[in-house]
Backbone as a chain_set.jsonl record, in Angstrom:
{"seq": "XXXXXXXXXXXXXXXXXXXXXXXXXXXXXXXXXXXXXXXXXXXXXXXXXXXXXXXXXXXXXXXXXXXXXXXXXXXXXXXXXXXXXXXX", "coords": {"N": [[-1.757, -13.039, 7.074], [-5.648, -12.716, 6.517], [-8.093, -13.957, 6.264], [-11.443, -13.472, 4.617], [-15.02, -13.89, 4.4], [-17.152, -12.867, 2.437], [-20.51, -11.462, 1.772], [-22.257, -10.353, -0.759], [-24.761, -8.232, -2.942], [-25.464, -9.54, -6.151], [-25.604, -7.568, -8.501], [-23.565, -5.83, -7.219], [-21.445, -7.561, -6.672], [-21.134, -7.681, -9.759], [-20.346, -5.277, -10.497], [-18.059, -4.74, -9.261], [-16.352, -6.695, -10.184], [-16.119, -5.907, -12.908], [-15.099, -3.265, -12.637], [-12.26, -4.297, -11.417], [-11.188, -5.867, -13.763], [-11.186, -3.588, -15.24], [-8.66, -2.362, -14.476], [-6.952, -4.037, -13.98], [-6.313, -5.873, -11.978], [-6.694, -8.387, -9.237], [-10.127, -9.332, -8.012], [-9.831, -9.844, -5.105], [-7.691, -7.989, -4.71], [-8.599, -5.367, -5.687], [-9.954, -4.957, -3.733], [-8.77, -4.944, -1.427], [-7.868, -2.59, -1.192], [-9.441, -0.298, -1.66], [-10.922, -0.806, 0.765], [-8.18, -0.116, 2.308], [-8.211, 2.266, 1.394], [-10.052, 3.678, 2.31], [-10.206, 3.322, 5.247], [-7.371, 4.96, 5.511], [-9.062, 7.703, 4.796], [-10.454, 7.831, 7.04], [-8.844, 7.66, 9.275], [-7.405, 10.248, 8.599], [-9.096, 11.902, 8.941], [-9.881, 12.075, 11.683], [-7.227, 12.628, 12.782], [-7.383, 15.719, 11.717], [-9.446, 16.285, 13.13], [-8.501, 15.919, 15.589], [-6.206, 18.167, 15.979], [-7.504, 20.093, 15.551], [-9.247, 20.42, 17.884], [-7.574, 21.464, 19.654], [-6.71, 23.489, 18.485], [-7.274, 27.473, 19.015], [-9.992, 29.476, 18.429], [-9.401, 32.0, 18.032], [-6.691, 31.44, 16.446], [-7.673, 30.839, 14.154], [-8.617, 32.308, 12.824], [-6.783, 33.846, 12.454], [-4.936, 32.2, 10.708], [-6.975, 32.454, 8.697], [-6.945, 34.86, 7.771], [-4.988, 35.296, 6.638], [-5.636, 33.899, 3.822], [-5.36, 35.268, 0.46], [-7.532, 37.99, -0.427], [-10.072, 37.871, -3.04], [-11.968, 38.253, -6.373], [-15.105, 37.224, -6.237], [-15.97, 33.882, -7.174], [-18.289, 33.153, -9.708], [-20.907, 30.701, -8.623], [-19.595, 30.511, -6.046], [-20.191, 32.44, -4.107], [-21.875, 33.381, -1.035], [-23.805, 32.008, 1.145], [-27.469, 32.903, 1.256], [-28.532, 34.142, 4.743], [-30.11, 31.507, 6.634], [-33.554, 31.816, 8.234], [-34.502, 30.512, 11.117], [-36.842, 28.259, 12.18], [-39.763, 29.282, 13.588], [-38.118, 32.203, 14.361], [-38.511, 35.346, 14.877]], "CA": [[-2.838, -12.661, 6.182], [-6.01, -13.31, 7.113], [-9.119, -14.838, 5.019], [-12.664, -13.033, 4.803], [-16.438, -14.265, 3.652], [-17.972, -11.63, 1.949], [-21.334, -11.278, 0.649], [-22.548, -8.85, -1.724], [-25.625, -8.187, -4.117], [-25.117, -9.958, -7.123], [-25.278, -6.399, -9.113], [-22.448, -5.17, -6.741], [-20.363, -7.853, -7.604], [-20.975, -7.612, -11.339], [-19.35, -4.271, -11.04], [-16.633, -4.962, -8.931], [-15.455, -7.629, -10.871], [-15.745, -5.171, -13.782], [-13.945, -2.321, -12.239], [-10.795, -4.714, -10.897], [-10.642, -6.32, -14.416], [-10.647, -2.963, -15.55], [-7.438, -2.083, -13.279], [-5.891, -4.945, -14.099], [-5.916, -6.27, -10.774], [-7.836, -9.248, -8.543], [-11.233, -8.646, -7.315], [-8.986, -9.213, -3.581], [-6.488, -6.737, -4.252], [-9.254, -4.314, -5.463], [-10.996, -4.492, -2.434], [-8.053, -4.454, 0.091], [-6.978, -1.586, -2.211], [-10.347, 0.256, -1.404], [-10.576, -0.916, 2.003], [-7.053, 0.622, 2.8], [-8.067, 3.774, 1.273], [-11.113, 4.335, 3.439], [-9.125, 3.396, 6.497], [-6.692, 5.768, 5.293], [-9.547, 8.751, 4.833], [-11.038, 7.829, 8.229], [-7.59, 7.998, 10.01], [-7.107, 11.709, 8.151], [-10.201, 12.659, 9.581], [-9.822, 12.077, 13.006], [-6.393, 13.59, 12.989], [-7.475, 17.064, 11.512], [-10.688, 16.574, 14.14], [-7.82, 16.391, 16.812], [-5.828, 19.133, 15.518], [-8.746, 21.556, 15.3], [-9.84, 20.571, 19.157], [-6.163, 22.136, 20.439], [-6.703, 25.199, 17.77], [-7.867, 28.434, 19.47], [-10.473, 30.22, 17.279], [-8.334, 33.414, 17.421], [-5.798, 30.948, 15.572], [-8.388, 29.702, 12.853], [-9.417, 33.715, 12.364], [-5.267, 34.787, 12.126], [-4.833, 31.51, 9.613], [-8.076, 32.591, 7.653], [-6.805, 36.489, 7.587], [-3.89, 35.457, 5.987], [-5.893, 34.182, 2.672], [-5.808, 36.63, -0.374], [-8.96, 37.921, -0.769], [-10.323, 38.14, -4.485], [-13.105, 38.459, -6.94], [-15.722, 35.756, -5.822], [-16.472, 33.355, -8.426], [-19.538, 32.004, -9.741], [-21.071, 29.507, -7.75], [-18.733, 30.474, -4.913], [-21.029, 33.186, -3.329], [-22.459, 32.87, 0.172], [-25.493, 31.497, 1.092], [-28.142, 34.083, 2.254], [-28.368, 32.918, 5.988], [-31.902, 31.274, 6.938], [-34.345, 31.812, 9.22], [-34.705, 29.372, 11.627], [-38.396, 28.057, 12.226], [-40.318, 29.665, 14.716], [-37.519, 32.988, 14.951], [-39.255, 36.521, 14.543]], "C": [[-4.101, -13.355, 6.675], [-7.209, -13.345, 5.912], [-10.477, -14.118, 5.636], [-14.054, -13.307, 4.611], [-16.871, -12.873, 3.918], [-19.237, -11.939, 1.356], [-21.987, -9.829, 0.506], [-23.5, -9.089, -2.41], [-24.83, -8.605, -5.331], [-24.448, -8.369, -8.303], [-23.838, -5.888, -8.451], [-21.049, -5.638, -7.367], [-19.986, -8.266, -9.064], [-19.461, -6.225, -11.188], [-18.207, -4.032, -10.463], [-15.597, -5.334, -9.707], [-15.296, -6.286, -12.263], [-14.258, -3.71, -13.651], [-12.514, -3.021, -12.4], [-10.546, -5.162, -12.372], [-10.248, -4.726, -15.368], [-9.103, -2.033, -14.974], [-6.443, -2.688, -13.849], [-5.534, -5.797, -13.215], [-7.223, -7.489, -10.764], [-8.726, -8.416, -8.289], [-10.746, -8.524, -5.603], [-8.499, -8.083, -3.838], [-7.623, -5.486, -4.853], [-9.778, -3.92, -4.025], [-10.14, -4.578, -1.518], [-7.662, -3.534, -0.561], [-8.219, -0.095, -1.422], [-11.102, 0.083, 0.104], [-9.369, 0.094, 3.312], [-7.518, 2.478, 2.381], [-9.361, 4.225, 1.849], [-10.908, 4.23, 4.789], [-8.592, 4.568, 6.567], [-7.857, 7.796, 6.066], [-10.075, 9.075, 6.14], [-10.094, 8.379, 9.265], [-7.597, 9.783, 9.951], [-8.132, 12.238, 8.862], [-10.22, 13.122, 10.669], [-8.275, 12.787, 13.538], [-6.566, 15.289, 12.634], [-8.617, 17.08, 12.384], [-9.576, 16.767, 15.727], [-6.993, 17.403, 17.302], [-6.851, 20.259, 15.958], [-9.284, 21.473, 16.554], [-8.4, 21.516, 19.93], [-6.072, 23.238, 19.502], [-7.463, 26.228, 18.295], [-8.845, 29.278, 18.032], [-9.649, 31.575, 17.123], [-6.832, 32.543, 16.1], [-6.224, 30.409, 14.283], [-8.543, 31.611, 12.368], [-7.669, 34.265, 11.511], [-5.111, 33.996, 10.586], [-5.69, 31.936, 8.094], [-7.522, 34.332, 6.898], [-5.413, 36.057, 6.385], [-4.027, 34.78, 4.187], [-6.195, 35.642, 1.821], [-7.672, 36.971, -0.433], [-9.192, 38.675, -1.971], [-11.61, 38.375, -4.743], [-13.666, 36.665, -6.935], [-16.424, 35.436, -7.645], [-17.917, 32.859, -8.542], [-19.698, 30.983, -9.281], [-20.426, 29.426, -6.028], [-19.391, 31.606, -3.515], [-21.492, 32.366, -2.221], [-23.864, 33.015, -0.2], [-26.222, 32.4, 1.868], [-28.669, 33.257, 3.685], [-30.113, 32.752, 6.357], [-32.545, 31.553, 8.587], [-34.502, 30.818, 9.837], [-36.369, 29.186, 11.958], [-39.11, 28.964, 13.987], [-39.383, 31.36, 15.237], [-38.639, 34.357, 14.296], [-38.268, 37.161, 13.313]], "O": [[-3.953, -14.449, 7.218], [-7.108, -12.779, 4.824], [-10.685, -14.112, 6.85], [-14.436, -12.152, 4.798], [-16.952, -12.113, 4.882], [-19.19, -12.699, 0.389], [-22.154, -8.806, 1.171], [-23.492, -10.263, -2.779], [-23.712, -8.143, -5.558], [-23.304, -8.188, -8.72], [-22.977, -5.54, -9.259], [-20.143, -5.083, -7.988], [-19.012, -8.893, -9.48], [-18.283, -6.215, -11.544], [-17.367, -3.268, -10.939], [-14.503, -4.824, -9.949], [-14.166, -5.826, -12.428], [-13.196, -3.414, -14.198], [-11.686, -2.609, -13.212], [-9.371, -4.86, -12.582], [-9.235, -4.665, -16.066], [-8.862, -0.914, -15.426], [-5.356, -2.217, -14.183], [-4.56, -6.521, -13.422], [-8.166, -7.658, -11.538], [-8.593, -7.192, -8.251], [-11.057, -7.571, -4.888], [-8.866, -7.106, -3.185], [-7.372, -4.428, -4.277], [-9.925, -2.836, -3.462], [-10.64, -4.261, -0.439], [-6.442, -3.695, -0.524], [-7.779, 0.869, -0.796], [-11.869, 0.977, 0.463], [-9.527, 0.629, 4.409], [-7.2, 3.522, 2.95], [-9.581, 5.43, 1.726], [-11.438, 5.058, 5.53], [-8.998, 5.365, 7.413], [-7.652, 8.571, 7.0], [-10.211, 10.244, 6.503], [-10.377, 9.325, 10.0], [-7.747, 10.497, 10.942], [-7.839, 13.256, 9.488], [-10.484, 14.3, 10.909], [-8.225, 13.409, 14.599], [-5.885, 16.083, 13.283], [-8.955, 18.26, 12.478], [-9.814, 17.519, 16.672], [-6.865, 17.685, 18.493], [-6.649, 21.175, 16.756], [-9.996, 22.458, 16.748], [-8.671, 22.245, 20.883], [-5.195, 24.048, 19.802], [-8.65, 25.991, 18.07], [-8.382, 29.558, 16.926], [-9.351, 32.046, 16.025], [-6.259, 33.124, 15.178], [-5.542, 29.754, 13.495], [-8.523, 31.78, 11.149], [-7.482, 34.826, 10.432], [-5.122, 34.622, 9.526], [-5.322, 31.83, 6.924], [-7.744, 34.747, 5.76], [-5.138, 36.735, 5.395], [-3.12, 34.928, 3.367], [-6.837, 36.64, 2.149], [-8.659, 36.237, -0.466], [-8.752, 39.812, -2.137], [-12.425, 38.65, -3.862], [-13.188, 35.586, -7.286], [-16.918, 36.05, -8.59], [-18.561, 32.29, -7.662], [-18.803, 30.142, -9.371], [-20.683, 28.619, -5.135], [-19.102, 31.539, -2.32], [-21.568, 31.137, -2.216], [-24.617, 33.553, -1.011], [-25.832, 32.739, 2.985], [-29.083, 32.098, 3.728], [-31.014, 33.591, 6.341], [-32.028, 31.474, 9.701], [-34.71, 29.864, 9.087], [-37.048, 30.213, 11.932], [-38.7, 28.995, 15.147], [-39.759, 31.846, 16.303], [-39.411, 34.19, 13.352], [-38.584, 38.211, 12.753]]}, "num_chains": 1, "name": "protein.A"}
């Protein structure tokens, strides 16, 4: 295990400490708690970024064909596509 110095804005660690006591937990084990899970998301990332470099776009088009296609919802509409600056 290994030992860290942290500093933080006073405000930050008001609400740390608030959060972890709301948990139930240390203010450590919050923050290797929240530590691990941005590790975690970073890891995920870079595996579906390595994934998707060895995917052929004919294989992202077959995958995509094979959603149902429904009645678009509110909010879910496409975006009208923009002009770029300077295009005729």
């Amino acid at each position: 295990m290994s030992t860290l110095s942290l500093r933080l804005p006073d405000s930050l660690h008001r609400n740390l400490k608030q959060a972890a006591e709301a948990d139930g937990i240390s203010i450590n084990h919050f923050v290797s708690l929240a530590v691990a899970e941005k590790l975690s998301a970073m890891q995920t990332l870079d595996i579906i970024s390595e994934r998707a470099k060895g995917a052929s776009h004919s294989a992202f088009v077959r995958a995509m064909s094979l959603v149902p296609r429904g009645e678009i919802v509110a909010g879910d509409e496409p975006r009208p596509k923009r002009r770029r600056i300077g295009a005729p």
